[in-house]
C-alpha positions, 0 to 999 in steps of 0.5 A: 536519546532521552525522552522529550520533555513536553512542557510546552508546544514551542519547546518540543518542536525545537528539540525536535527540530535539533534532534531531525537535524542529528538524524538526517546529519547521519543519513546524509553522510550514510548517503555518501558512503552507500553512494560507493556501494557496487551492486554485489555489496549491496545485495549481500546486505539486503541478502542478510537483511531479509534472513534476519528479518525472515529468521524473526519472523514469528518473535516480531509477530507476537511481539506485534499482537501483544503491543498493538492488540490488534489481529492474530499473531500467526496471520502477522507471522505470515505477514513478516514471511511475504515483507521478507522472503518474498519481497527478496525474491522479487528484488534480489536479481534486479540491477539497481548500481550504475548502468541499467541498459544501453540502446546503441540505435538511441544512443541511450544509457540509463544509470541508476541514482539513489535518491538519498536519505528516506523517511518512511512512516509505519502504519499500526496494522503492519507494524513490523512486515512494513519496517522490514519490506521498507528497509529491504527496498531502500537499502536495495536501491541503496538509500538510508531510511529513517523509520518512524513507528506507530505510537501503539507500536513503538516497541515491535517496530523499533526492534523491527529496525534494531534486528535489521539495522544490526543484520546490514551492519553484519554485512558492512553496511554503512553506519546510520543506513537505517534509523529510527525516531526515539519517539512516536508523535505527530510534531516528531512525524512533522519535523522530520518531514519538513527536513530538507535533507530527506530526498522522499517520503514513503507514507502507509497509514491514514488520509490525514498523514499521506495529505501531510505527508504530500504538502511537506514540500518533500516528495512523497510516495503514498498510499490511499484508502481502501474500500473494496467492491467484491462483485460474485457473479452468477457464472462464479462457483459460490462455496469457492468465492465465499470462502476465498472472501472469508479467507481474505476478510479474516487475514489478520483481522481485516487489518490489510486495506485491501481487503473486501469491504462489500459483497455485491450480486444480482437479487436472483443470486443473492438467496444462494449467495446469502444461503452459502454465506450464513452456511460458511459462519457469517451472520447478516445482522437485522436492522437493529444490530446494523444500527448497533455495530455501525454506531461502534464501527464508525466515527459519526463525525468524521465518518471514518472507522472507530479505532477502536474495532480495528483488527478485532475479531467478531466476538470482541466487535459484538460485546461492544455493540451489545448484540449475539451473534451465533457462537462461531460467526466470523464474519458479521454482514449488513444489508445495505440499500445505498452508499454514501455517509448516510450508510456508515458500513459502505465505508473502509472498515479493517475489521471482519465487517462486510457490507451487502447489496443485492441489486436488480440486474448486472448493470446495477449491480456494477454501478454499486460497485463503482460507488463503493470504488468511489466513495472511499476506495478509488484507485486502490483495489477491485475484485471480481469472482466470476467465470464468464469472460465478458463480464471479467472483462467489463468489470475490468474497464469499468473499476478505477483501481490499481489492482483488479484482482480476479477469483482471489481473496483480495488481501493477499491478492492485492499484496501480491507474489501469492495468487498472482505475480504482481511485485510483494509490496506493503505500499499499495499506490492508487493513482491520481484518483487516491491522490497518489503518484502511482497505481504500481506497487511501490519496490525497489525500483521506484526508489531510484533516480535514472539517469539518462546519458544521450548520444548524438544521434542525428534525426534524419528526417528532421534533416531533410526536411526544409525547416524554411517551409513552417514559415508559410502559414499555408502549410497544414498539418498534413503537408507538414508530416507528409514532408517530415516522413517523406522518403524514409 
């Protein structure tokens, strides 16, 4: 397609609005055909899918790095590793063609729908691991996606999709299963929103995106931000939590949502806490260079993290806020007294950027924690470092989160299929409290609809019970599910 001529706001949304329509014309006759697949058709294609994917994993990575400049191409590289390969591992033996289960005592049968054409939007820190793991899950469950890239990324994501699109077409995929936009803006992201031929919306990216992404009338699975407390206890072992921290907060640049935003200990810990900190290359910034980098790392309007600073490594974030850190740092860290927009740093920041409170005993130490949960992350993820099972447990029950992840680097913990067996997703869902759907990470499986085929199967206690009797008003509830459960 050729690029849109931009000579006015009207114009545009028309053409666009002409050129969704093509798109989703397309999807929908793919719809049809993926419709006939059986369950062996359709794991070869996904099968295929992945290899590629997989097999262009390190090419894909660099390409990443070099549009987007944002992270470190080898850490993307395993990106591309765990949105292929491990996400085929956890869907390639999942039934989703035809009958599901049967339950002769119900007499219930489940049978797997696709939902119909999806319209996945591309967040710019992940740019081509989500194309592919997107992909991987629509096309198992035999759904046509359309692709819409970050404009930083167009190029990485495009081919992304080109690689995958021609590996599906290899295995006699139908044509159009997947689909990409010509363009990257947000009047195209509109319009193919609002079309009311797509069946769902998968969103990873920013607030402003999934709450339009939520209002389009369209169903939508989203995401929500990320800012998350990572409570090291007393009873942790220290070198071990820092450096699994740092491993986690340094993965791609701190690019991954859920990575650690705040490090949270009692004050009788915080002096060996902060001693191993500064021993493993971070640097706590005095007051002045706090106000420094918080003036770079966030918007003081919106209160948001400055673009600018995400994905950027220590050096880069120092020269823009015209402090020195020591040659060496890799993690930068701001001692902070509370929470909220009057401390800038106790939000999201995707960058090696770390907030961190020291407070006077656990109970005020947990309630930091439920603050940070709150004020910018809620319903995302948690983590704990901890060998004290009653304080494991307490953490546990007091975080709202989807994932509370313990004795593990949060970036790749939340992920999952690394340091724990939750399913390998790059759609991380955060409930109600992130306004979304639900905590689950997002496969394979939340991309279908499931029928339920019910056979007669008499309630026997309904059947012995007097329905004459709910007509006097005397009857109480005990009476009631006394004589409903008589006998049986």
């Amino acid at each position: 397609m050729n690029k849109i001529d931009e000579s006015s706001a009207e114009s545009i949304l028309t053409r666009e609005q002409l050129l969704a329509k093509k798109i989703i014309a397309k999807s929908t006759v793919a719809a049809g055909l993926f419709n006939q697949y059986t369950q062996e058709q359709t794991d070869c294609i996904v099968e295929n899918v992945a290899r590629i994917g997989f097999n262009n994993r390190v090419r894909l990575a660099k390409m990443a790095r070099e549009e987007t400049g944002l992270g470190v191409w080898e850490h993307k590289v395993l990106k591309n590793v765990l949105a292929t390969q491990l996400v085929f591992e956890n869907i390639k033996n999942e039934k989703t063609v035809g009958v599901l289960s049967h339950d002769e005592q119900t007499g219930i049968t489940e049978i797997a729908q696709p939902l119909g054409p999806i319209f996945a939007i591309i967040p710019v820190t992940n740019p081509t691991s989500t194309v592919m793991f997107k992909i991987l899950i629509a096309l198992k469950s035999r759904n046509p996606i359309i692709i819409s890239p970050p404009r930083k990324a167009m190029k990485c994501s495009v081919e992304a999709a080109r690689l995958c699109y021609q590996a599906a077409l290899e295995a006699d995929a139908p044509e159009d299963c997947i689909q990409w936009l010509p363009e990257s803006s947000r009047e195209w992201t509109h319009a193919m929103m609002n079309q009311s031929g797509i069946a769902l919306i998968l969103a990873t990216g920013g607030t402003s995106l999934v709450k339009a992404a939520y209002s389009s009338g369209t169903p939508a699975i989203g995401v929500g931000p990320g800012n998350v407390p990572v409570f090291i206890d007393k009873s942790a072992d220290l070198p071990f939590a820092v450096n699994s921290v740092i491993s986690s907060k340094t993965f791609d640049n701190g690019t991954v949502c859920a990575s650690e935003q705040a490090v949270i200990v009692e004050q009788s810990f915080a002096p060996m806490a902060r001693d191993e900190l500064s021993k493993q290359k971070c640097y706590f910034l005095n007051a002045d260079e706090i106000k420094k980098v918080q003036a770079v790392a966030v918007d003081p309007d919106s209160g948001g993290m400055n673009p600018a600073i995400v994905g950027q490594p220590v050096e880069v974030i120092a020269k823009m806020a015209g402090i020195n850190p020591p040659k060496g740092t890799i993690i930068l860290l701001a001692e902070l007294e509370g929470v909220g927009r009057n401390y800038p740093l106790s939000g999201e920041v995707l960058a090696p950027i770390l907030a961190f409170y020291s407070r006077p005993n656990l109970d005020e130490a947990l309630k930091t924690c439920i603050d940070l949960n709150y004020f910018a992350g809620v319903g995302h993820t948690a983590s704990i470092y901890a060998n004290d099972p009653a304080v494991i447990d307490t953490f546990g029950n007091l975080m709202n989160a989807g994932r509370v992840l313990i004795n593990t680097p949060s970036s790749q913990g939340a992920v999952g299929g690394v340091f724990n067996t939750l399913l390998t997703s790059f759609t991380l869902g955060c409930g109600a409290g992130g306004k979304n759907i639900t905590t689950e990470n997002i496969s394979a499986r939340h991309l279908l609809n499931i029928k339920r085929v019910c056979r007669r199967r008499e309630n026997e206690r309904w059947n012995r019970f007097d329905p004459a009797k709910y007509l006097d008003e005397k009857m109480e509830w005990n009476a009631a599910i006394s004589e409903y459960n008589k006998n049986y």
